[in-house]
Structures are given as structure tokens and as C-alpha cells.
C-alpha positions in Angstrom: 183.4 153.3 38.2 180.6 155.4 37.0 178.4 153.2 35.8 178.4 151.6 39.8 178.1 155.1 40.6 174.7 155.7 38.7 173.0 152.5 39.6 173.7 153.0 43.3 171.9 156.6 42.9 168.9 154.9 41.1 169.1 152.6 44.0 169.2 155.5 46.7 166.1 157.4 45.2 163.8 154.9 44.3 164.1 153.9 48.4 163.3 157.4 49.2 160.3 157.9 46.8 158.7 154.4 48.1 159.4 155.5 51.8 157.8 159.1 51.0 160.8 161.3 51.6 159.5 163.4 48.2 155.9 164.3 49.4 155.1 166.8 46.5 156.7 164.1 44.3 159.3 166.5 43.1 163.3 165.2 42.9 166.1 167.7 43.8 168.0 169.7 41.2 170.7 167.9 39.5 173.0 170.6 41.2 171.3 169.5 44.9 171.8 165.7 43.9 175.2 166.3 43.1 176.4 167.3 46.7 173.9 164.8 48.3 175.8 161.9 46.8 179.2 163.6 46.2 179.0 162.8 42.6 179.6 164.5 39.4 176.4 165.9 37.6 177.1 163.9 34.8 176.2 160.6 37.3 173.3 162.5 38.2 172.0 163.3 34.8 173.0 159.7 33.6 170.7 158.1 37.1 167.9 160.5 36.2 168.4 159.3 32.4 167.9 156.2 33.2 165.1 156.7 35.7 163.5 159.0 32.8 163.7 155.9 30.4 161.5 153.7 32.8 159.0 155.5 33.1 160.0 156.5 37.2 159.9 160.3 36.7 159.2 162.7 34.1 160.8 166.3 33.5 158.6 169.5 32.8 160.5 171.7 31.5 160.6 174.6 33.9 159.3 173.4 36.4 162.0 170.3 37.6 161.6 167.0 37.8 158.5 164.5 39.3 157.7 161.3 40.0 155.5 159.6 38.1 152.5 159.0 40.8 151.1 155.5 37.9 154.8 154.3 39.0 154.2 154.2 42.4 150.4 152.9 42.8 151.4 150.4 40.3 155.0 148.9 40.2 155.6 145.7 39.2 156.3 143.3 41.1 159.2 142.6 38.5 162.4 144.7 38.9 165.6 143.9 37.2 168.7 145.3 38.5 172.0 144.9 36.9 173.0 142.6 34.0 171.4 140.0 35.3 167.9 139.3 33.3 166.5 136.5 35.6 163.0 137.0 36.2 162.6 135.1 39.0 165.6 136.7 40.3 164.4 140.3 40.2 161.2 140.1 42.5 160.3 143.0 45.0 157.1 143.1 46.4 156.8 145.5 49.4 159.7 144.7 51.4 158.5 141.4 51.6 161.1 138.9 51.2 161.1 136.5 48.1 161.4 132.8 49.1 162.3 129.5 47.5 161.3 126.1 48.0 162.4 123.3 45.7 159.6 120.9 44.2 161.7 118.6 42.4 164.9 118.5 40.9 166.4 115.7 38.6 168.1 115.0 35.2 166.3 113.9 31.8 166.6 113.5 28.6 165.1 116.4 26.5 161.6 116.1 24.6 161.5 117.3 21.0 160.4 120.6 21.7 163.2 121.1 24.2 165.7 120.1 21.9 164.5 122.6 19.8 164.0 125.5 21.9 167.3 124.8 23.1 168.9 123.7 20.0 170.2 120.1 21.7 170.7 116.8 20.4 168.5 113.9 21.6 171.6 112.6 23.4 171.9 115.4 25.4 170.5 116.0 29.0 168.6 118.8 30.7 168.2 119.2 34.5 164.6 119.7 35.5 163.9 122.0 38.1 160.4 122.7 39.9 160.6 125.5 42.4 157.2 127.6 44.1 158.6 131.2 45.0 157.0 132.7 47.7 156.9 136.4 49.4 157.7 135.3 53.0 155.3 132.2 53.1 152.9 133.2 50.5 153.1 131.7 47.3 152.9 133.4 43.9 154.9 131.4 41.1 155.6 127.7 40.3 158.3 127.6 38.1 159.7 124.9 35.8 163.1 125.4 33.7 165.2 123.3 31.5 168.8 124.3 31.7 171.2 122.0 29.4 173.8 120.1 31.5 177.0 120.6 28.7 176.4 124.3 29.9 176.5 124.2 33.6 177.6 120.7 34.9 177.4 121.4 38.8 174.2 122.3 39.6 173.0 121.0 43.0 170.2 121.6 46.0 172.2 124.2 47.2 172.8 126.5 44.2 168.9 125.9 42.9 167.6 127.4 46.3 169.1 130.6 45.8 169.7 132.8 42.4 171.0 130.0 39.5 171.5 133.3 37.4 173.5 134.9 39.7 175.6 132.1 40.3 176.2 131.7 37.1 177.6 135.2 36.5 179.7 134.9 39.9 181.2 131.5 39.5 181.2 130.7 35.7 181.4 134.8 34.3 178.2 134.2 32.3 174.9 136.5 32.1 172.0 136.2 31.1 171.3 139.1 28.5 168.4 138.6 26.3 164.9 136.8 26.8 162.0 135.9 24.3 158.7 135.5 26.3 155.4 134.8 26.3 153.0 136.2 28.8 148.8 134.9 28.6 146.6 133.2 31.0 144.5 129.8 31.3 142.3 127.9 33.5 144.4 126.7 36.8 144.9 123.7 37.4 144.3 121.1 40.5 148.3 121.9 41.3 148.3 125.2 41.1 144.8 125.6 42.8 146.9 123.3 45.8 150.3 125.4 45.7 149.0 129.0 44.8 145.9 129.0 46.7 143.8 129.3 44.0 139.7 128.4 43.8 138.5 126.3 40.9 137.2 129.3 39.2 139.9 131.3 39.1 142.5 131.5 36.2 146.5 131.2 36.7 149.0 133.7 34.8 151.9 131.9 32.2 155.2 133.7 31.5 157.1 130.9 29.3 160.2 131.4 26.9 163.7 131.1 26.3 166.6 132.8 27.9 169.7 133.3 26.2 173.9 134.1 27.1 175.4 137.0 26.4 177.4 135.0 23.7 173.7 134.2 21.7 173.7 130.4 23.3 169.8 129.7 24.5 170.3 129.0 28.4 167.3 128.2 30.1 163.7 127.3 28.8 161.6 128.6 31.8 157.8 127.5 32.2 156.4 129.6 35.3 152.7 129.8 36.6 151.7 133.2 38.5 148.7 133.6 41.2 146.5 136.0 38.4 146.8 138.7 41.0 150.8 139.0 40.9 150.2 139.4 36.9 151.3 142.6 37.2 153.4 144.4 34.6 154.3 148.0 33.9 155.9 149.7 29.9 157.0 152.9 29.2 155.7 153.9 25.8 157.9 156.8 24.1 156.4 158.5 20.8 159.2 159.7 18.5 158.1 162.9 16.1 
């Protein structure tokens, strides 16, 4: 399976270049990679590709290929891995381990601008689900969704404290594909000055939007509220001529 194959090399190297095995920041030769992993070089070339894409290494011609130093003093927090596009889901922060703890979790009928977002009917119901994710005890995101129940009918305690993306890919052979966000910043608020730590002067980060199926249906309206200093986010800008 060579696209298993390619991702697990991605995997490999970026663990080496974040525990400093590549002091000069250059990678091995294709060739070298090769007969590290006991892989074709067209895995290689299709890992480095990809790594190439994201802005994790660059290639001088003549000279081999290097890690880009901006990607290591500042990756985002945000790192998605597979097919599966849940934010919350995809959240590495040196080697810290992400956390959930459930605020609230019920069933209600949706406001207008739910049933729009999510193109339901009035009669139709919506779990509500308040989580605060945390790297090992320390807060950094409250997060609100809206997931409709005719889509997933048996959500419980149990599924919402671990990945509800990755459950539904395992159990129900859905992913989430595609995502239309919007990222800005306000004043924070007495809740999130209480759960993030926050003083009264200091702002809160937003990331709101809608994500959608792999089959076009809207899944998930997501609200989530970020401790300003985790607002971290990294693009890789590529000028055609």
C-alpha cells in the first residue's frame, strides 16, 4: 500500500528532525532513504513531495535537501494526519498529550442560523457538545459543535471524550474532507477568562465554520475559543511563473 508506505516515512522523519537527529538540517539522499526504510525511491520521492508541499523542507538544487529551520521554531500546533480533517483531532504540541473534558452535552432543537449552516429543518435536532481541550492539564480551547442527529444517531459520553471524527470514519466509514473556516479574535470573556486562564485584558482567539462529508453533506458547525497564545498557524506560499 504505498500510499501507507509514504505517510509512515513522513511520520518517521519529521520525529527525527524535532528530536535533532539532522543537526546541519540536511535529509539523506533519496538513494540513502531508500535502504533506511526498505522502500522503493518512488515512496521516497512521493514522502519528500509531500513534505516539500508543506513547507517541511526545501530542495537546492545541487546541494540536497534541508529542513526548513521557520518550520521548526514555529510549527503549529495544528497537524493533520490522514483523511481525517478534524481540527481538534489533529493537535501536537510538544509531546504533550492532548486532553478532553466534557462541559456539557445535550440534544436541541436548531436555531435559524443552524438550520442554515447546516441546511436542517426546524424539526430537526442537533446535539450540543461543549468540550475544554487541554495539553496535559492545561487548557487551550473551549469548543462548541452542532452535529445533526439524522446523521449520527449514537453519540454518547463515551464517544464525545475521545476523537468524534475518528469514530465516525471507523464505525460509520465517513470522513470528514473539506472545512470552511473562519479564524479572528475578540475580547474574552468571563468563561473563558475562568476556563483558559485568561486576565481581563487579554483577547481570546475564534476558529468557527462548517465541516463537511466526503459526499458534500455539512457535518458539524464547530464554534471553538483558543488561549491567544496557541493562535498559532503556519502556510506555505508557492509562486507559479
Amino acid at each position: 500500500m504505498p500510499p501507507l508506505i509514504y505517510k509512515q516515512i513522513i511520520d518517521d522523519l519529521k520525529k527525527n528532525i524535532h528530536a535533532g537527529r539532522y543537526p546541519d538540517l540536511r535529509l539523506p539522499d533519496e538513494r540513502s532513504l531508500s535502504e533506511t526504510y526498505r522502500v522503493s525511491r518512488s515512496s521516497v520521492k512521493r514522502a519528500l513531495a509531500k513534505m516539500e508541499s508543506d513547507g517541511i523542507i526545501f530542495k537546492k538544487r545541487g546541494s540536497g535537501t534541508f529542513i526548513n529551520p521557520l518550520y521548526l521554531k514555529n510549527e503549529s500546533i495544528f497537524n493533520y494526519e490522514g483523511s481525517n480533517l478534524g481540527v481538534t483531532d489533529n493537535f501536537q504540541m510538544d509531546g504533550k498529550k492532548p486532553k478532553v473534558k466534557v462541559l456539557s452535552f445535550e440534544v436541541i432543537s436548531p436555531t435559524e442560523e443552524l438550520q442554515r449552516d447546516l441546511f436542517l429543518e426546524p424539526h430537526d435536532f442537533v446535539y450540543k457538545i461543549v468540550r475544554l481541550r487541554l495539553f496535559d492539564e492545561e487548557p487551550f480551547m473551549i469548543e462548541t459543535g452542532y452535529i445533526p442527529i439524522k446523521i449520527v444517531q449514537n453519540l454518547n459520553q463515551t464517544i464525545i471524550e475521545g476523537s468524534i471524527f475518528n469514530y465516525l470514519e471507523e464505525a460509520h466509514n465517513m470522513a470528514v474532507t473539506k472545512s470552511f473556516l473562519s479564524i479572528f479574535a475578540e475580547p474574552s470573556r468571563p468563561e473563558d477568562r475562568g476556563l483558559l486562564n485568561l486576565q481581563e485584558n487579554e483577547p481570546v482567539g475564534i476558529m468557527e465554520g462548517v465541516f463537511f462529508l466526503d459526499n458534500g453533506t455539512p457535518f458539524e458547525f464547530s464554534h471553538m475559543r483558543f488561549h491567544y497564545k496557541y493562535m498559532k498557524f503556519n502556510t506555505f506560499v508557492s509562486v507559479q511563473r
